[in-house]
C-alpha positions in Angstrom: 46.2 -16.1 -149.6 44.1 -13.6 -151.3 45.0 -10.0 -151.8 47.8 -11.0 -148.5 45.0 -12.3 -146.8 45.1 -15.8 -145.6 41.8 -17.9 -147.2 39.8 -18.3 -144.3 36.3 -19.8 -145.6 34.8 -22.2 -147.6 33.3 -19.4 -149.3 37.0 -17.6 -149.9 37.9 -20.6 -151.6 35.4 -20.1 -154.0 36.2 -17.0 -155.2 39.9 -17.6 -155.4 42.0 -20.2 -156.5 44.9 -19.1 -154.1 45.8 -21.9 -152.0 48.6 -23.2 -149.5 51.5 -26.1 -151.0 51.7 -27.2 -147.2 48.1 -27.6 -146.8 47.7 -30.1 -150.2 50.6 -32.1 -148.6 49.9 -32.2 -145.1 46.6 -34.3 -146.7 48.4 -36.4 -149.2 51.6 -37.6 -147.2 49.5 -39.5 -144.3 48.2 -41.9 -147.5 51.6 -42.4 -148.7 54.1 -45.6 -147.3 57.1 -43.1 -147.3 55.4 -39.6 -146.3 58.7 -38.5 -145.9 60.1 -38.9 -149.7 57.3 -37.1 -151.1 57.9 -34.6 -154.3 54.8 -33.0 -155.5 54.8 -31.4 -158.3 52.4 -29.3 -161.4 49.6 -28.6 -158.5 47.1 -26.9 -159.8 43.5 -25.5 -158.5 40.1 -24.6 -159.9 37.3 -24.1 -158.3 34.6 -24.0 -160.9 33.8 -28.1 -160.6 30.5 -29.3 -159.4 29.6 -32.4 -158.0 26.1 -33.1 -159.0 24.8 -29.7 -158.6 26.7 -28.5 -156.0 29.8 -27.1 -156.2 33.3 -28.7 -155.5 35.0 -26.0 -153.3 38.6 -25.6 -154.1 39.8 -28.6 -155.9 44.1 -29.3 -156.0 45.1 -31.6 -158.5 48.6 -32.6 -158.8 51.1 -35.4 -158.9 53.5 -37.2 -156.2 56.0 -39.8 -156.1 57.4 -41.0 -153.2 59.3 -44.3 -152.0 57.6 -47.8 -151.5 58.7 -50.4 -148.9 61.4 -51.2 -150.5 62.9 -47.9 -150.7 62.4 -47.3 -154.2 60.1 -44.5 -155.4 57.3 -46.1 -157.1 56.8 -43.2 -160.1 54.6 -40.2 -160.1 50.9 -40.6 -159.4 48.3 -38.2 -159.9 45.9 -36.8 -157.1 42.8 -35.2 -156.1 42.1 -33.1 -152.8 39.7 -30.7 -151.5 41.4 -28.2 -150.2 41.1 -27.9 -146.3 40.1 -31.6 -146.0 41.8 -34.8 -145.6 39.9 -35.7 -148.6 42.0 -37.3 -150.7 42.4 -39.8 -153.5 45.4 -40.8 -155.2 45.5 -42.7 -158.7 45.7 -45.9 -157.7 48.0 -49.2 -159.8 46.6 -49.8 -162.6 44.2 -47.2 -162.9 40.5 -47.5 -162.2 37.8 -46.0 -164.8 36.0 -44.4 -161.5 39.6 -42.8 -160.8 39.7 -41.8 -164.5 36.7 -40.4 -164.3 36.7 -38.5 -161.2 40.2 -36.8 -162.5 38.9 -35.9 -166.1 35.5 -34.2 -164.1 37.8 -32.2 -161.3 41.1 -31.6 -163.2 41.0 -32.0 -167.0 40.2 -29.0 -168.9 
């Protein structure tokens, strides 16, 4: 929301950094085994990233544990989502330099 305004546009999200919780997780639980058992937690948003030269949009980074096949939760796991899509990827076991790399260019700092 924005001044009590939902975000509406690509180019509100721009300009603000307001964003929904349900949104972010209604695009991370359909990549989890339990979407159910999800806890998300320290979300935050920027939208001052670019890729390349163009700019990112509203970027959510945050991190989510939830429950593996066997019923045990696996242990918090970092994420990346553009806000508004189903874009989303989450840090994968072990972690991946290009994972690395795509959080410390989106989220860090």
């Amino acid at each position: 929301m924005v001044g009590g305004k939902p975000v509406t546009s690509k180019n509100d999200w721009r300009t603000s950094r307001a964003f929904s919780q349900d949104v972010v997780e209604a695009a991370v639980r359909p990549q989890l085994r339990d979407p159910q058992s999800a806890i998300f937690r320290d979300l935050s948003a920027t939208n001052d990233r670019k890729i390349g030269k163009s700019p990112a949009g509203l970027v959510i980074c945050g991190y989510v544990n939830a429950k593996n096949g066997f019923g045990g939760y696996t242990g918090e796991k970092a994420f990346i989502n553009f806000y508004g899509t189903r874009w989303v990827e989450i840090e994968p076991t072990p972690r991946t330099k290009a994972f690395v790399a795509s959080w410390n260019k989106l989220c860090a700092g």
